[in-house]
N, C-alpha and C positions, 0 to 999 in steps of 0.2 A: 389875684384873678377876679374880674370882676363879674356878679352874680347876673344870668341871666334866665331870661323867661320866653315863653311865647306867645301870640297876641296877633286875632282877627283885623289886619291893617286893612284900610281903605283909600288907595292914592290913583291919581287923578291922573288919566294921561289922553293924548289923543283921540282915541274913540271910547272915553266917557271910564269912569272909574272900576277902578282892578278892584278885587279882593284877594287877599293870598295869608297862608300863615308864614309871621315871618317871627326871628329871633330878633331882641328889644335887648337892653340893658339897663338895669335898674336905676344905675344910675343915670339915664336918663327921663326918667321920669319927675314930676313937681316935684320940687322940695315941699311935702305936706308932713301933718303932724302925724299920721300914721301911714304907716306902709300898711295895706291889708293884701293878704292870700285868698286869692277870688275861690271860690269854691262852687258857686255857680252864680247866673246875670238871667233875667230874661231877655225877652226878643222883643222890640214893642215897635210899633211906628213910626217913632223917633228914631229907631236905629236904622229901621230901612231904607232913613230920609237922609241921614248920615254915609249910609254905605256905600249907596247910590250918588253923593256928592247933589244932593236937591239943595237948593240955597236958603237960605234959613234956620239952618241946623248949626251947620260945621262949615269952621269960616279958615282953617288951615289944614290942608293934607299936604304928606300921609297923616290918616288918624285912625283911633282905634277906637270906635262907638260901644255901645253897651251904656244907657242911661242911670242903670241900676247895677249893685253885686251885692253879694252876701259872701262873710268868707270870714276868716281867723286873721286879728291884728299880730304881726312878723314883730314891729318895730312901731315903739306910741313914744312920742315928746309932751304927752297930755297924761294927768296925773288919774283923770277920770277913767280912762281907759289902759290896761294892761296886756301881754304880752299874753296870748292864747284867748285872749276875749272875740265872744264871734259876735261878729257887727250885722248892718246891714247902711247900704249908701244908696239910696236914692235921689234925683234931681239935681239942685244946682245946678253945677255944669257940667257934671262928669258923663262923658260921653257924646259932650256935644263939641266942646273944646279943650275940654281937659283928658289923659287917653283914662279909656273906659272898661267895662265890666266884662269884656270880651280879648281884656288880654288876663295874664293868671296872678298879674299884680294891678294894684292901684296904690296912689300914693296921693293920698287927700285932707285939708285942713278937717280938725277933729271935727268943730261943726257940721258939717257933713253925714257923720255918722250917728246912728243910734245903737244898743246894745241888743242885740237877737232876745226878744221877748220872751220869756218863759214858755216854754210848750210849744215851742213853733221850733222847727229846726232850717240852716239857709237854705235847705232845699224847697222846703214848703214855703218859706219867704219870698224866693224867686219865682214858685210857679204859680205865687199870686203878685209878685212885680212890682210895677209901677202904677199900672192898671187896676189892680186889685188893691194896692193903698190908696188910690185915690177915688174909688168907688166906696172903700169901708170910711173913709175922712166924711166925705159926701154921707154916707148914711149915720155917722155918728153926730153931725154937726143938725140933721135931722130930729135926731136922739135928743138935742141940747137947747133946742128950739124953747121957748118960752111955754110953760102951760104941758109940756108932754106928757100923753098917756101913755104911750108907746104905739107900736106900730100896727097891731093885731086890729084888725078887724078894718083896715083904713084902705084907701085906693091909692094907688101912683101909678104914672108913669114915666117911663124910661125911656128917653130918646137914644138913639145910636146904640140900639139894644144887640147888634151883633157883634161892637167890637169890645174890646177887653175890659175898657169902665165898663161899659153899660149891660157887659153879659155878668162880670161881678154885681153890679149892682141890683140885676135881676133876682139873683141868687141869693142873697142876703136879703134883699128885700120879704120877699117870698119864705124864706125861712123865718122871716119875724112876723110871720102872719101877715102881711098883705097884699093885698090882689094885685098884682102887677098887670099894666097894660106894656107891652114892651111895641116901640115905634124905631122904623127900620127905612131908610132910603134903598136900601137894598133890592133888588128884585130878584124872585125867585124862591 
């Protein structure tokens, strides 16, 4: 019998794309070096660009979006990683045209993955995302800059301060002691 799962599809039909939950089969999914057990994804703008079928994202439906997952490796053909290790997948392609973090498997080359950080658990990894790593990359690459004294006592600002980088980056910012100016197209 073969193992199945379920998983936020997004397929394309005459008046513009469905969403619906549907039952997958594992083995259809990549052949990648680890099977992971999604255990949670966030929500980012990438997926809504996917869901919605916006062109630029996802170039085959049906698909399953989710850019990002966190979750416990099932099955590893990679010696670095073992059987209950909790991951986390961010970027490349998964979720853009590889199926994504919003179904309750992924199946992706080990590159892909890094090992869930000490202290952090995949819940708190997801509800800082994709967003949230690429806001802390951004401010650690800050961190690495030539000559650093750190960040206390210094000015920045934060363009696209209301969406996911930029509200992370706020936040970080500012707990490292410095004044954040935060810049918003936004109105209201």
């Amino acid at each position: 019998m073969t193992k199945t799962y379920k998983a936020l599809e997004s397929a394309k039909t005459e008046l513009g794309n469905n969403l619906s939950i549907v039952e997958k089969s594992i083995e259809d999914l990549p052949k990648g070096d680890l099977l992971i057990k999604v255990q949670y994804s966030s929500l980012n703008y990438k997926d809504a660009m996917s869901a919605k079928g916006i062109p630029g994202v996802t170039r085959n439906y049906p698909h399953i979006p989710g850019i990002d997952a966190a979750g416990i490796v099932e099955l590893s053909k990679d010696e670095n990683f073992k059987e209950g290790d909790e991951v986390i997948v961010t970027g490349y392609d998964l979720g853009m045209n590889t199926p994504g973090g919003f179904g309750e498997y992924v199946s992706v080359p080990s590159n892909w993955a890094i090992t869930l950080p000490e202290g952090l658990t995949t819940r708190e990894a997801m509800a800082l995302g994709t967003a949230g790593l690429t806001a802390g990359l951004s401010v650690h690459a800050l961190e690495s800059y030539r000559n650093y004294v750190g960040l206390s006592g210094t000015k920045s600002i934060v363009t696209g301060a209301t969406g996911g980088v930029g509200s992370v980056a706020v936040m970080l910012l500012s707990k490292l002691g410095s004044e954040v100016t935060a810049v918003t197209g936004k109105k209201g």
